[in-house]
C-alpha positions in Angstrom: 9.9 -34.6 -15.2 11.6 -31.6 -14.0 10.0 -28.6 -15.9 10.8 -26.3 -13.0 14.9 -26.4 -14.0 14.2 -25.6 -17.2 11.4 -23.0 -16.7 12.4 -19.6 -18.3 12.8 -16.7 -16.5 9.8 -14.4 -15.9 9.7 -10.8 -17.0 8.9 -8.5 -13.8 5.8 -5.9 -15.2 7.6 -3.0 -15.4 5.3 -1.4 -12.4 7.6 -3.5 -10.0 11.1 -2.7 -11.0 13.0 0.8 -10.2 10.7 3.6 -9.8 7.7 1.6 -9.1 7.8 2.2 -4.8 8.0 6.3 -5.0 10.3 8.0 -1.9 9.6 11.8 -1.0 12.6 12.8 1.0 14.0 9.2 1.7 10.9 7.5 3.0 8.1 5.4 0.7 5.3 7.3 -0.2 2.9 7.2 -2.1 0.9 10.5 -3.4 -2.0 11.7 -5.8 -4.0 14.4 -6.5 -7.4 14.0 -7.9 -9.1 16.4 -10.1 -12.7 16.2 -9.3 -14.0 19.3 -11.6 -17.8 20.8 -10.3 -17.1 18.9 -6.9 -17.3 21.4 -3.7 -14.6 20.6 -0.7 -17.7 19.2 1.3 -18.8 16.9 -1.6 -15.1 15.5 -2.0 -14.7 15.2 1.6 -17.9 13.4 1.9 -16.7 10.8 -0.5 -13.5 10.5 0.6 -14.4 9.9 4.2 -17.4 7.2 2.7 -14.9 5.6 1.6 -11.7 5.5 4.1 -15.1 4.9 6.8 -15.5 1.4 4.7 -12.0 0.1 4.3 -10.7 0.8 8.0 -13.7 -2.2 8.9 -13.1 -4.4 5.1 -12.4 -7.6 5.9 -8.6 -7.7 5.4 -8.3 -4.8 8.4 -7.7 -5.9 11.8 -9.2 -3.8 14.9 -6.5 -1.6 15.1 -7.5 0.3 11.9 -9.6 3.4 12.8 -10.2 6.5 11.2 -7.4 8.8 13.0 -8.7 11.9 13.0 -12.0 13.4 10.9 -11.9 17.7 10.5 -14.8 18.3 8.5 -14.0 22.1 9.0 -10.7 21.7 7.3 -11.6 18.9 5.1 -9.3 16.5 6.4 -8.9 12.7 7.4 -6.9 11.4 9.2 -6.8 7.2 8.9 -4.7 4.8 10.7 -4.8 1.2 8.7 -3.4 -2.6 9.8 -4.3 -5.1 7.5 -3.5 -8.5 6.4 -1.6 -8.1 3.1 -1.7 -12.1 1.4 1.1 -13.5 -0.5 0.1 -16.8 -1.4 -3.4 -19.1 -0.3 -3.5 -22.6 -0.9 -5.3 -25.5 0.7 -3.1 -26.0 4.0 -0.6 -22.5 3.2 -0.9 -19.1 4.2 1.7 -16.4 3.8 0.9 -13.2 4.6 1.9 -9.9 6.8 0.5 -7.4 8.6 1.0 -4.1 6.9 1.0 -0.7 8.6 0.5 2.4 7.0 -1.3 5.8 7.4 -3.4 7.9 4.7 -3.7 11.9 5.3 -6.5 13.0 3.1 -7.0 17.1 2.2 -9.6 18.1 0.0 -10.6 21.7 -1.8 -12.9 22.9 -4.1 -12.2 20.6 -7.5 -9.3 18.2 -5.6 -8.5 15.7 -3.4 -4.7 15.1 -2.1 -3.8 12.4 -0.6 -0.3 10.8 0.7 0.3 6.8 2.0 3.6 6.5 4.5 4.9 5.2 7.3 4.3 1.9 5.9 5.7 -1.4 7.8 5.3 -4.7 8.0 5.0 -7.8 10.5 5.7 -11.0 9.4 5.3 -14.2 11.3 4.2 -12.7 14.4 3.7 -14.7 16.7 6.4 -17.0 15.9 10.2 -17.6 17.0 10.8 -16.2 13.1 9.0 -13.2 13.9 10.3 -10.1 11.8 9.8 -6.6 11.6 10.2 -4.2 8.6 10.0 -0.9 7.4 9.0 -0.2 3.8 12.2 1.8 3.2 13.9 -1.5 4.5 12.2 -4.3 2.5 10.6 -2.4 -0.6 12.8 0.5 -1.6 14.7 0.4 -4.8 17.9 0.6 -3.0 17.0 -2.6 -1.2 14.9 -4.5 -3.4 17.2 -4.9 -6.5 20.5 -6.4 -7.3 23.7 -4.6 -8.0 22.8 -4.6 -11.9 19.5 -3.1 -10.7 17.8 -5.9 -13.5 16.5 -8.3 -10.7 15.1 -8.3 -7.1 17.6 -9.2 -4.3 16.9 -12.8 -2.6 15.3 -12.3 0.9 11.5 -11.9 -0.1 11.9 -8.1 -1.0 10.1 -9.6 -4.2 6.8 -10.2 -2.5 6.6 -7.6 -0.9 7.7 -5.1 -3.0 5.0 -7.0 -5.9 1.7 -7.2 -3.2 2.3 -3.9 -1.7 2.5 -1.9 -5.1 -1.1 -3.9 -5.7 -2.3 -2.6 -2.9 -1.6 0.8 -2.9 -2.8 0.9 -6.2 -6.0 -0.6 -5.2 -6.9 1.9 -2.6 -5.7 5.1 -4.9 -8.3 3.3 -7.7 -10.9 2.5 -5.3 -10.7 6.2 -3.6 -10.7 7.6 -7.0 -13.5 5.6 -8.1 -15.3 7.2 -5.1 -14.6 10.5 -5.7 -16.3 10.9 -8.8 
């Protein structure tokens, strides 16, 4: 039988279509400002740097992700992250990429502010296939969708575009979980 010819179309979660990677000045960022009321800069800072001091040695980051640069004076981080960002896991298949990015944390008295950029990719590596990719050349709106702006381009912007929203958004929850 050939159900996959006949399969309907998917709807794309509205999270992944236009709007869903944000760009400050040209280049994908991502941004947020946490309101942490009765919370002094030290106590925010604390948690913030608990937290970025776990995920740069979770078990998706390779040994090139390291906290950056730590001012406790100035209550800011500094983190420098390569991890393995997974696309699909089966029995004998493995697609996945190595995604760059770096977080800048400040925090005051009663906030937190952080910004995600310089995000990038490396697919393949290793192999004759081997590709290279910014996030403002696989992922941006202006890349990822079609002409009618209703569907993603062909090319694998889709997967991309899809696991690296997750991900961001996993981090931001997981910080702001920490922060409280």
């Amino acid at each position: 039988q050939r159900y996959a010819l006949y399969e309907r179309k998917k709807e794309i979660p509205a999270k992944y279509m236009q709007g869903g990677v944000p760009e400050v000045d040209g280049k994908v960022t991502w941004t947020k400002t946490y309101k942490v009321e009765g919370k002094s800069a030290e106590d925010i800072y604390n948690n913030a740097l608990g937290y970025f001091s776990g995920l740069v040695k979770s078990g998706n980051q390779t040994d090139k992700s390291a906290l950056a640069g730590v001012n406790r004076a100035e209550h800011k981080i500094l983190v420098r992250a390569q991890e393995w960002l997974t696309f699909a896991k089966k029995a004998l298949y493995l697609d996945q990429t190595k995604m760059n990015y770096a977080v800048s944390v400040e925090c005051s008295d009663g906030e937190c502010k952080v910004l995600i950029t310089n995000i990038s990719y490396r697919y393949e590596e290793g192999r004759p296939s081997e590709m290279h990719y910014t996030a403002e050349d696989m992922i941006a709106d202006k890349v990822a969708f079609n002409k009618k702006g209703n569907g993603f381009t062909k090319g694998g912007t889709k997967k991309f575009r899809m696991a690296t929203i997750d991900r961001m958004e996993q981090i931001l929850n997981d910080l702001g979980t920490a922060l409280k």
